[in-house]
C-alpha positions as a printed Julia matrix, in Angstrom:
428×3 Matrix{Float64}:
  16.18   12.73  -11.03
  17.65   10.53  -13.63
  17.63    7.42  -11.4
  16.28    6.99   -8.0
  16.31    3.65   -5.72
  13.48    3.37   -3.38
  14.26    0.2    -0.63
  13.14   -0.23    2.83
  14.84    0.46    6.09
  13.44   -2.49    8.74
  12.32   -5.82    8.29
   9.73   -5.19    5.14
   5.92   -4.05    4.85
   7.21   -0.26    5.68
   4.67    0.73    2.74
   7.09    0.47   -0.09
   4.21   -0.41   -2.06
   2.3     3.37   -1.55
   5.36    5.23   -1.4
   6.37    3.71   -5.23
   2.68    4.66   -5.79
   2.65    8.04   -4.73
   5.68    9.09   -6.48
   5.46    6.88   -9.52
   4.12    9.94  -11.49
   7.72   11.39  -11.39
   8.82    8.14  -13.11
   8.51    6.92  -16.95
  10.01    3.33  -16.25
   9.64    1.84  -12.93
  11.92   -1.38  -12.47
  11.81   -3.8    -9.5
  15.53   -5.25   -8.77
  15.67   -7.93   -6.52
  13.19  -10.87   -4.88
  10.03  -12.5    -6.25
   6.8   -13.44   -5.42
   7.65  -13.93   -1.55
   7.28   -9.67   -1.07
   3.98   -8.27   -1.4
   2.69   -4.53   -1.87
  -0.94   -3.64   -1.19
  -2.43   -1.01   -3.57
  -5.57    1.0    -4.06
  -7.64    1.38   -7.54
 -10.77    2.87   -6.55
 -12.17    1.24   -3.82
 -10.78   -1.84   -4.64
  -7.15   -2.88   -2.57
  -4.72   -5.2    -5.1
  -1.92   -7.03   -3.11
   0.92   -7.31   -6.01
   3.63   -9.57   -5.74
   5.78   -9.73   -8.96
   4.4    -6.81  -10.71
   6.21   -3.37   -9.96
   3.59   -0.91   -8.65
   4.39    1.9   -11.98
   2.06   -0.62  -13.5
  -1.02    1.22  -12.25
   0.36    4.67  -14.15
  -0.91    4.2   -18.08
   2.36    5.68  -19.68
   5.09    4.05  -17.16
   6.72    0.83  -18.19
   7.28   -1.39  -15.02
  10.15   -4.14  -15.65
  10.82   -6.69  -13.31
  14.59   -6.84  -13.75
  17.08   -9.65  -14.19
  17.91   -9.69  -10.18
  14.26  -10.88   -9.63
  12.94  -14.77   -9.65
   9.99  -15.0   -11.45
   6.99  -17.23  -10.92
   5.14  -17.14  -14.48
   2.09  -18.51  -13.38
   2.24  -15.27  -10.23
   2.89  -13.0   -12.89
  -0.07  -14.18  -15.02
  -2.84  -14.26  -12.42
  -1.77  -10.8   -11.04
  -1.82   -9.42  -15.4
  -5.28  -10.9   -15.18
  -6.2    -9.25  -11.97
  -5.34   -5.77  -13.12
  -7.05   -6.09  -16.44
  -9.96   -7.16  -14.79
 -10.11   -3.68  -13.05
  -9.37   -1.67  -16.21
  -5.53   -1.55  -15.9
  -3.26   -2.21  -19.09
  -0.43   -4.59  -18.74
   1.03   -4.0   -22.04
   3.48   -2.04  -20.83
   5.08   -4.69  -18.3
   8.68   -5.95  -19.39
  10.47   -8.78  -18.03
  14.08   -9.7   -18.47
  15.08  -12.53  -20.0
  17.74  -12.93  -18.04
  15.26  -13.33  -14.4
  15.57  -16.47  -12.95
  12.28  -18.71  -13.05
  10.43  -20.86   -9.95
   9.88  -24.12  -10.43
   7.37  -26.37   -9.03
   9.96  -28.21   -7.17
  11.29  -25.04   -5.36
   8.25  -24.52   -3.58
   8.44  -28.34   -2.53
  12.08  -28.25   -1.88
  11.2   -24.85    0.45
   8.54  -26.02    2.14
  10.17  -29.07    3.27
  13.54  -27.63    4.35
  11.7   -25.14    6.39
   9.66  -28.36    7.88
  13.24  -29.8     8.36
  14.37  -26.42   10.34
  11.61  -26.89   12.99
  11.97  -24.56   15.72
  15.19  -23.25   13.79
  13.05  -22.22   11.12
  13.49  -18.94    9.01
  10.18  -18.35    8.31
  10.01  -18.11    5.13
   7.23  -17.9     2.84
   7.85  -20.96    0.6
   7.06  -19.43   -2.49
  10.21  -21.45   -3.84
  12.4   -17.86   -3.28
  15.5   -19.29   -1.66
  16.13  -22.58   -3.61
  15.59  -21.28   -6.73
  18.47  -18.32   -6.11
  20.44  -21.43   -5.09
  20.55  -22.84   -8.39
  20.88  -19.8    -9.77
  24.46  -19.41   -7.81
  24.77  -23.1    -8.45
  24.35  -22.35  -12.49
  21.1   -25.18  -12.65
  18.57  -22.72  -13.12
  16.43  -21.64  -15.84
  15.64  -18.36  -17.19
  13.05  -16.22  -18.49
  14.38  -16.64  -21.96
  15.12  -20.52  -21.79
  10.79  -20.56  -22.22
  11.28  -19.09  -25.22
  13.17  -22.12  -27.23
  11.29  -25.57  -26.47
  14.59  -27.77  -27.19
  16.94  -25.66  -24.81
  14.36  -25.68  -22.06
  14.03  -29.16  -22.08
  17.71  -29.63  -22.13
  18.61  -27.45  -19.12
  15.24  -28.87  -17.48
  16.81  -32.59  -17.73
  19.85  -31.44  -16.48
  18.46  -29.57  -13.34
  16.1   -32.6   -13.01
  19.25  -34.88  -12.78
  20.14  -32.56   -9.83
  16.84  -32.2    -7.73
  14.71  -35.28   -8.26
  17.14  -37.45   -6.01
  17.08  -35.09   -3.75
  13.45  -34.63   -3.52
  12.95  -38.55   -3.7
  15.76  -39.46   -0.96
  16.26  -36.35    0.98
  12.68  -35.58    1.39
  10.48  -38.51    0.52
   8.73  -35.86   -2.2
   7.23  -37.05   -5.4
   9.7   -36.16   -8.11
   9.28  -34.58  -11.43
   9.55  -35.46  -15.44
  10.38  -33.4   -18.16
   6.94  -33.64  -20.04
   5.24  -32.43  -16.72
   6.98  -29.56  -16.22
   6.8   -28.49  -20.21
   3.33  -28.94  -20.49
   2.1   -25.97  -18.2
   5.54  -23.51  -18.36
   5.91  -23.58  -22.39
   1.77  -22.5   -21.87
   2.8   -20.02  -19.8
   5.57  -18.93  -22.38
   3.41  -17.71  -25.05
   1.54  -15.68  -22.75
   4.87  -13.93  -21.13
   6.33  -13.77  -24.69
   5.4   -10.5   -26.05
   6.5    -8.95  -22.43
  10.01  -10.47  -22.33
  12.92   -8.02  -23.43
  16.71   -7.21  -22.65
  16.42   -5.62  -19.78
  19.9    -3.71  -19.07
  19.82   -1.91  -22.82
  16.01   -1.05  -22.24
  17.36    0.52  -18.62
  20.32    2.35  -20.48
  18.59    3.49  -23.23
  16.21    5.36  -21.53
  18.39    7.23  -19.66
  20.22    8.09  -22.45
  17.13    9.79  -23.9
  16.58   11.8   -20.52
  14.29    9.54  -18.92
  13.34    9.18  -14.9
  13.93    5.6   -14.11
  12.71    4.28  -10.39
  14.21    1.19   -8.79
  11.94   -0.57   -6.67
  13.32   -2.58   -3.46
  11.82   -5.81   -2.44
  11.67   -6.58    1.48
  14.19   -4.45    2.94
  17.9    -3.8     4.5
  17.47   -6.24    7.22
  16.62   -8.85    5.02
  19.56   -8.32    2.74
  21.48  -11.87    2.41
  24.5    -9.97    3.39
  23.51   -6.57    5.54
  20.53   -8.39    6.86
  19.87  -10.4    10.29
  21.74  -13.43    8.72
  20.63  -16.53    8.33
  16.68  -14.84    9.05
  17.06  -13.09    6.3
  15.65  -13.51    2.54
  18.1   -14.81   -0.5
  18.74  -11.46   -2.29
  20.44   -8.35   -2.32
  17.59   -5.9    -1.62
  19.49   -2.87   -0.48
  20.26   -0.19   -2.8
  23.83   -1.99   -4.15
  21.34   -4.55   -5.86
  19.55   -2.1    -7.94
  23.01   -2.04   -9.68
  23.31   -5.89  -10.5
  19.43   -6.58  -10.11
  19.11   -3.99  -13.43
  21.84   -3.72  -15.4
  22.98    0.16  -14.91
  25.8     1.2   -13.82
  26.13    3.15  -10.13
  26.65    6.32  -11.68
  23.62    6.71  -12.56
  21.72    6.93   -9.53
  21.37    9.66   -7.9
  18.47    9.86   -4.95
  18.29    7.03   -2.82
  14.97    6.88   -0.79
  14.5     4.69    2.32
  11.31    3.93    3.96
  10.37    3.77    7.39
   7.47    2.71    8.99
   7.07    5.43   12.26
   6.82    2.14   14.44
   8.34   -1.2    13.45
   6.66   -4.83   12.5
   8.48   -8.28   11.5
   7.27  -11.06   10.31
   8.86  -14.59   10.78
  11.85  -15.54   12.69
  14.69  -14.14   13.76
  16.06  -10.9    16.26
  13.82   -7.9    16.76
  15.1    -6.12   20.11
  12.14   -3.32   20.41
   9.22   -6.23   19.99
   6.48   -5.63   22.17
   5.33   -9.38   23.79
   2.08  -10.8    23.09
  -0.24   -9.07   25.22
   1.2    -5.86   25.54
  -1.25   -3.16   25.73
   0.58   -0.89   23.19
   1.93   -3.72   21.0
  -1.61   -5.07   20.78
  -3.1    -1.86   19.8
  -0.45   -1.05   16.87
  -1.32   -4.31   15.29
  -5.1    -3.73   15.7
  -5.16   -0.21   14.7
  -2.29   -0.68   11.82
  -4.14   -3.9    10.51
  -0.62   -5.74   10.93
  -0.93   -8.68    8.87
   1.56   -9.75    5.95
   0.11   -9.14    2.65
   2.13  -12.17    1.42
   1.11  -14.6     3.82
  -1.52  -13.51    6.08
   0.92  -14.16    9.55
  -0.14  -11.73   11.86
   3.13   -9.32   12.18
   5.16   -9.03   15.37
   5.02   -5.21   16.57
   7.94   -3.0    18.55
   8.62    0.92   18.91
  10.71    2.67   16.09
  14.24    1.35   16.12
  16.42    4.63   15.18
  19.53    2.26   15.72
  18.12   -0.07   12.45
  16.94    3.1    10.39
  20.56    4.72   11.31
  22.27    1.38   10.1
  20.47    1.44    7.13
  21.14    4.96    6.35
  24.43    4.23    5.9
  23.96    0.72    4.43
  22.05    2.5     1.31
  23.41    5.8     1.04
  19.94    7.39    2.08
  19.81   10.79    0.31
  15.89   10.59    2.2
  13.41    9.0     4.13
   9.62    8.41    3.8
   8.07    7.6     7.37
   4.73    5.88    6.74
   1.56    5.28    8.9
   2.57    7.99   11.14
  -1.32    8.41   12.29
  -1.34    4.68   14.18
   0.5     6.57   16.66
  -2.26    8.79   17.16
  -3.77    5.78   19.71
  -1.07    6.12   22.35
  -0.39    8.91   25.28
   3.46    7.49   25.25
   5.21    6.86   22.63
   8.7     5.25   22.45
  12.29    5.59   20.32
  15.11    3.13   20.53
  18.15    5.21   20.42
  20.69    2.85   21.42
  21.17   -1.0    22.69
  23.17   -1.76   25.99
  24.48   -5.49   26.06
  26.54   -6.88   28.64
  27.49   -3.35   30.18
  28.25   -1.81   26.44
  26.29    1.03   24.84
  25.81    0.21   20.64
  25.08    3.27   18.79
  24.57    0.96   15.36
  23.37   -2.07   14.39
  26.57   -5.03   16.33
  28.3    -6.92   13.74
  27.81   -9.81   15.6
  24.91  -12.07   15.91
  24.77  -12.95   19.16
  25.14   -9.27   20.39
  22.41   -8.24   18.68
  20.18  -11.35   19.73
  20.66  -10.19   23.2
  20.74   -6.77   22.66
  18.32   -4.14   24.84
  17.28   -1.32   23.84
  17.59    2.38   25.21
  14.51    4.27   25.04
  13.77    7.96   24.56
   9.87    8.61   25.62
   7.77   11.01   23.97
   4.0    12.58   24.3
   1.69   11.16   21.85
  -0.94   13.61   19.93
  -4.06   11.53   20.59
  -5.7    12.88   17.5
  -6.66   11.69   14.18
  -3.93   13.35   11.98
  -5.44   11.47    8.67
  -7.23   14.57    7.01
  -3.94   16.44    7.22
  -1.32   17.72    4.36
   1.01   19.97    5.63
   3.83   19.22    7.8
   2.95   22.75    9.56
  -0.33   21.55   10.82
   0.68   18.38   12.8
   0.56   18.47   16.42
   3.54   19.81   17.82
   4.05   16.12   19.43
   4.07   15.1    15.94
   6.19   17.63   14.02
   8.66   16.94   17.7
   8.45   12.96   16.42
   9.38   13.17   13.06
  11.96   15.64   13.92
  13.92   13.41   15.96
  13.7    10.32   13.79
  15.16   12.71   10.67
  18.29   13.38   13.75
  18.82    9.98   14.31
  18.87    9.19   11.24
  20.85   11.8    10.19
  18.52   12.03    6.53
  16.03   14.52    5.8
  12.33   13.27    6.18
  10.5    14.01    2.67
   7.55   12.2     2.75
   4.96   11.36    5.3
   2.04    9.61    5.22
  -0.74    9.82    7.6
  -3.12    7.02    6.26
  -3.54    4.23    3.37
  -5.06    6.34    0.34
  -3.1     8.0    -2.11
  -3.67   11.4    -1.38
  -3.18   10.67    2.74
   0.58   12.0     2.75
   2.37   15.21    3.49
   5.03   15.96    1.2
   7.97   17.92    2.7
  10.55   17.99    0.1
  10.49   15.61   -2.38
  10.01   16.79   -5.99
């Protein structure tokens, strides 16, 4: 498996994170493509849980070189603190690359965020103002700064003055924010440029040479299909390509190259923040309530408590065929275990018409309902087991008709939050 792409199928938090874990082994370079420090992955060292944000999860296998490609936006001073983190618990950072060619947050893209979302009010995206979507807009605007800018004082402080030309009156008179000088901004980036200095590299020929030489090579997704800028639940969606097409321009290698494509599915479905979720359960709900409690539903990144709903084949389907899904990892499959009934969204119905996939339109999918097939739950702890042959039949009949509706082999299951808590059907 020369090179794989591993992106999520819902609205994020599917357990990308684990899943890159558990088959990082397989892997000698692991590179993330698209986002920044707005997606976070929660994983275990010990008895210790790390919630990452920048750093690819390879970094926890001594021996695999994690690279946060040139489709991410990098926050230096996220970056840092989690390389500090890890070393703290024994793990080596000296393999992490960055390109040079990522996109850096400033400090006034978090201000220019935060405020813009205050702006929205109750039109906001709900986003996670970590500076993510204003600093891709310069980047399409051509006013940001890269990784490599850091690494030359006098061109940094050029192409700082000249994005400072741009954003300061707009901070001062769009906002009534404090702006920003040239001197302030130098004096704690160009500190954190001799730390990320030794780590920076060009990161399409480090891609391509490696699989030259024969070399596995893992593409890690960032939030997921229905938060792609373009495939996603426009505009409550994030500001990057983070289906599997972005591994291509996020990295550097061409699509030839790739040649599994694994999606991830959480076996019910969460959001968090704004925007269209048709198989949300309402506050209060007796089942709803109970995934959240017994799934520990909260976002890694920000803490929100996540909005819950039954499995939406319709979304996985979509983004099936979005990505090119050669496979599918369904993940916390044992929170089900707390419910006699358990429900499947296998169509919508809106205004007397039957949707089979995801409507192109906006407002058909706002008011979209959705068709339910009903299913016995297990009502067993299925944690302690790891072989698809000894689930409950209600089980093995579950993740049998999500792999139909999906119309992608299931591979990988997992049945619990520690490494060793999955069932592995088929990938190798």
């Amino acid at each position: 498996m020369p090179a794989s792409v591993l992106v999520g199928t819902q609205w994020g938090d599917e357990g990308k994170g684990k899943v890159t874990d558990l088959i990082a082994t397989d892997f000698d370079l692991v590179c993330r493509y698209a986002g920044g420090a707005n997606a976070g992955h929660t994983v275990i060292v010990g008895d210790t849980q790390l919630a990452l944000h920048q750093i690819p999860s390879g970094i926890m296998y001594e021996g695999t070189t994690s690279l946060i490609g040139n489709g991410c936006i990098v926050d230096p001073a996220v970056v840092l603190d989690e390389m500090d983190t890890l070393e703290s618990q024994g793990i080596s950072c000296d393999d992490l690359k960055i390109s040079g060619n990522a996109h850096i947050v400033m400090p006034y893209h978090k201000d220019l965020d935060g405020a813009h979302e205050k702006r929205l009010g109750k039109n906001l995206i709900g986003t996670t103002k970590r500076g993510v979507g204003p600093t891709y807009m310069d980047k399409m605007n051509r006013t940001g700064l890269r990784v490599q800018d850091m690494l030359d004082e006098k061109i940094f402080r050029e192409k700082l003055e000249a994005a400072l030309a741009y954003t300061n009156p707009t901070l001062e008179l769009v906002y009534g924010l404090p702006t920003y000088t040239v001197d302030q901004i130098c004096e704690t980036y160009l500190g954190y440029a001799e730390r990320i200095r030794p780590h920076i590299c060009e990161s399409s020929r480090l891609l391509n040479t490696a699989l030259d030489e024969g070399k596995n090579v893992l593409f890690e997704g960032a939030q997921a299909t229905m938060l792609d800028i373009d495939h996603g639940t426009y505009p409550f969606v994030t500001s990057s390509n983070c289906t599997a097409g972005g591994a291509v321009t996020g990295s550097g290698v061409g699509p030839t190259q790739i040649e599994r494509v694994l999606g991830v599915a959480k076996a019910y479905l969460t959001r968090v923040g704004s925007g269209p979720f048709p198989t949300e359960l309402p506050e209060g709900d007796y089942a709803g309530d109970l995934l959240g409690k017994v799934g520990h539903e909260f976002g890694v990144t920000t803490g929100r408590k996540r909005r819950c709903g039954w499995y939406d084949a319709v979304v996985v389907n979509y983004a099936a065929r979005v990505n090119g899904l050669t496979d599918l990892a369904i993940t916390k499959l044992d929170v089900l275990g707390c419910l006699e009934k358990i429900k499947v969204c296998v169509a919508y119905e809106c205004d007397g018409v039957r949707y089979d996939t995801v409507p192109e339109h906006q407002s058909v999918f706002y008011h979209a309902t959705p068709i339910y097939e009903e299913m016995d739950g297990w009502m067993c702890d299925i944690s302690g087991i790891r072989e698809f042959d000894q689930l409950p039949q209600e089980a093995k009949d579950y993740i049998e008709l999500l792999e139909g509706l999906a119309n992608t082999r299931v591979s990988i299951i997992t049945v619990g939050p520690e490494r060793d808590q999955t069932i592995n059907r088929s990938w190798s």
